[in-house]
KEKE-3310 file (N, C-alpha, C; in steps of 0.2 Angstrom, whole numbers, plus 5000, padded with zeros to 4 digits):
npx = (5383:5373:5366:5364:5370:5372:5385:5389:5403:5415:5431:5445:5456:5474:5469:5466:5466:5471:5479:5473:5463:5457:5466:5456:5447:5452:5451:5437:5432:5438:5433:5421:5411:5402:5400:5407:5422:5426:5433:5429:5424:5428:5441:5439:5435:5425:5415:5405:5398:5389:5385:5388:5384:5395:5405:5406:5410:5421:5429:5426:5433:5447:5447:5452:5462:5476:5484:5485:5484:5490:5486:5474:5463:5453:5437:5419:5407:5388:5376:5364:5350:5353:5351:5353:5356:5368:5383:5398:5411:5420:5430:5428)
npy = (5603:5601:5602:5589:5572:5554:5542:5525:5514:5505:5498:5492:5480:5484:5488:5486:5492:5502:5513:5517:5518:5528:5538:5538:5543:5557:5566:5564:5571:5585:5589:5590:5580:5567:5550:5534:5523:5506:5487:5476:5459:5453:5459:5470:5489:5496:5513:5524:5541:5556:5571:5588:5585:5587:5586:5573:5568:5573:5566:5553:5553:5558:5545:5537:5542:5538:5542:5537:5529:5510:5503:5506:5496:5496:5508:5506:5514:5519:5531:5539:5545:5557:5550:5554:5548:5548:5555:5563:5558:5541:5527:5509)
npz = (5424:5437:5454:5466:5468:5467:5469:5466:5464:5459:5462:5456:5454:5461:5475:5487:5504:5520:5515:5500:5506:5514:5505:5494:5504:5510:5499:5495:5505:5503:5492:5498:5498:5507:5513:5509:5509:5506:5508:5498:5498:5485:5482:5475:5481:5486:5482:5488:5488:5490:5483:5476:5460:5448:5458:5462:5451:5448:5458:5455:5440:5447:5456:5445:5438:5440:5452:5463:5480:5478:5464:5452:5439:5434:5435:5438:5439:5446:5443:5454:5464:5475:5493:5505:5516:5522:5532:5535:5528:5526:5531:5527)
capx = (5381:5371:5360:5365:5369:5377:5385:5391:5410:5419:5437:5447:5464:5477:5466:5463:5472:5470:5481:5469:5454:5464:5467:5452:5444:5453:5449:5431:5432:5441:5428:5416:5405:5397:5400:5411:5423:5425:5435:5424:5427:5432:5445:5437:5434:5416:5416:5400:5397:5384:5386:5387:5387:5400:5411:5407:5410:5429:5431:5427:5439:5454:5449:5456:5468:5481:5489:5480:5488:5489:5486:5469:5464:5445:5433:5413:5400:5382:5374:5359:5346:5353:5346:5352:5358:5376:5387:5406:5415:5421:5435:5425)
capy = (5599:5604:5595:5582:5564:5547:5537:5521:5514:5498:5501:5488:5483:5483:5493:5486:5494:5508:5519:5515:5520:5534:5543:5543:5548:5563:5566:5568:5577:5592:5590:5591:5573:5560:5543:5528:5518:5499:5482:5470:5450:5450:5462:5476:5493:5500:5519:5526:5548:5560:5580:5593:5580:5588:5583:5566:5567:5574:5560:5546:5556:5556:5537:5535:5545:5534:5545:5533:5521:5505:5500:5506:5495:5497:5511:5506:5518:5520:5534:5539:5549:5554:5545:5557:5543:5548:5559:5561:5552:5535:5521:5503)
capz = (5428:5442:5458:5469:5466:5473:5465:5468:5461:5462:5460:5452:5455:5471:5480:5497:5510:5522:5512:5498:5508:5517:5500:5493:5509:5511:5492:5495:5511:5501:5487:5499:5499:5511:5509:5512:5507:5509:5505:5498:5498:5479:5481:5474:5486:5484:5485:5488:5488:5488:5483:5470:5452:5448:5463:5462:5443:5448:5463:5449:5436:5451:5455:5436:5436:5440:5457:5469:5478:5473:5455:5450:5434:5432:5442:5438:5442:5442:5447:5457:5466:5484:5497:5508:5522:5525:5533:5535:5524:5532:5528:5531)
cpx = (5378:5364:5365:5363:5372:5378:5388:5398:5413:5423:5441:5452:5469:5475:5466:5468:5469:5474:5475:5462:5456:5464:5459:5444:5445:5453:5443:5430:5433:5437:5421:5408:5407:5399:5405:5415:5426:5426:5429:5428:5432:5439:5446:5437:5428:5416:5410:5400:5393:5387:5384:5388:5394:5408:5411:5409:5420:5431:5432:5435:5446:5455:5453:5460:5477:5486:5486:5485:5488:5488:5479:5467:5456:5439:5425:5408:5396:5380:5366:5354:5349:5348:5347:5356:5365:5377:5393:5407:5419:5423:5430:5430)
cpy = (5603:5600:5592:5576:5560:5544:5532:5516:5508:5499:5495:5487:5482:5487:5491:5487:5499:5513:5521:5521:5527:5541:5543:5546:5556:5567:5570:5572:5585:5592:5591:5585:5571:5555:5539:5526:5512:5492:5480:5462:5449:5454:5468:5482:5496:5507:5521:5534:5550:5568:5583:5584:5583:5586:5578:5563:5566:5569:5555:5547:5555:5549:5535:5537:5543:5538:5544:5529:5516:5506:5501:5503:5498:5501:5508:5508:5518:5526:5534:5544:5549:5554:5551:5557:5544:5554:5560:5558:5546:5531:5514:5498)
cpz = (5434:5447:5461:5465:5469:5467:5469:5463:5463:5459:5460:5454:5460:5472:5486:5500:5512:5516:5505:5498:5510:5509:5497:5499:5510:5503:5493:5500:5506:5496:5492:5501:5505:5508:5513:5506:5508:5505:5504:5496:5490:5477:5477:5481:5480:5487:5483:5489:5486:5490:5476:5462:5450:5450:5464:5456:5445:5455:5459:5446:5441:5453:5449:5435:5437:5447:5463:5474:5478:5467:5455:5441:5430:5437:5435:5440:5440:5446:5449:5461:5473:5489:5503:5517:5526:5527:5536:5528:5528:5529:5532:5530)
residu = (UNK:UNK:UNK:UNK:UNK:UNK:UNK:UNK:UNK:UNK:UNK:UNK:UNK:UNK:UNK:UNK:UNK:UNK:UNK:UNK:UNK:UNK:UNK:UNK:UNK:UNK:UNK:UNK:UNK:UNK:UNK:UNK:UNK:UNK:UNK:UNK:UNK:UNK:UNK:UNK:UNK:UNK:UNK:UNK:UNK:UNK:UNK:UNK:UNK:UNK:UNK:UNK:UNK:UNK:UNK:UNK:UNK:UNK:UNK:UNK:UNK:UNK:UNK:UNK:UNK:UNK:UNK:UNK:UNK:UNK:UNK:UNK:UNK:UNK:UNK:UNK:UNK:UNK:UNK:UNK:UNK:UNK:UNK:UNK:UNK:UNK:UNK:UNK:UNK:UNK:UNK:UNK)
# end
């Protein structure tokens, strides 16, 4: 894999909470992305990153890995072209 990408992740599960957002913020920091992460209404958290493919590849894979906290049941990503739009990483 190689290039830049974004992806975009709806994380399933008991996820809302700061600790939640908190881990995989300091996740992608150490991999090196941009991005957000962010309750949404239905009790998913939407995790958005851009960087190396590969390192959003390996953000996804540790969403699933089940050493999160809370209860992660189902991540869904798509990926995409990056926009370029972000910077930091940031819990919403």
């Amino acid at each position: 894999m190689s290039g830049d990408t974004r992806v975009t992740a709806y994380v399933h599960g008991h996820v809302q909470g700061v600790g939640f957002r908190w881990w995989t913020r300091s996740r992608a920091l150490e991999l090196g992305l941009v991005g957000y992460a962010a309750n949404q209404a239905d009790g998913r958290v939407r995790v958005v990153a851009e960087g190396p493919e590969d390192k959003v590849v390996a953000l996804i894979d540790l969403l699933r890995s089940g050493r999160t906290p809370g209860s992660v049941d189902l991540v869904v990503e798509a990926f995409d072209t990056p926009r370029g739009d972000l910077t930091g990483f940031v819990e919403k």
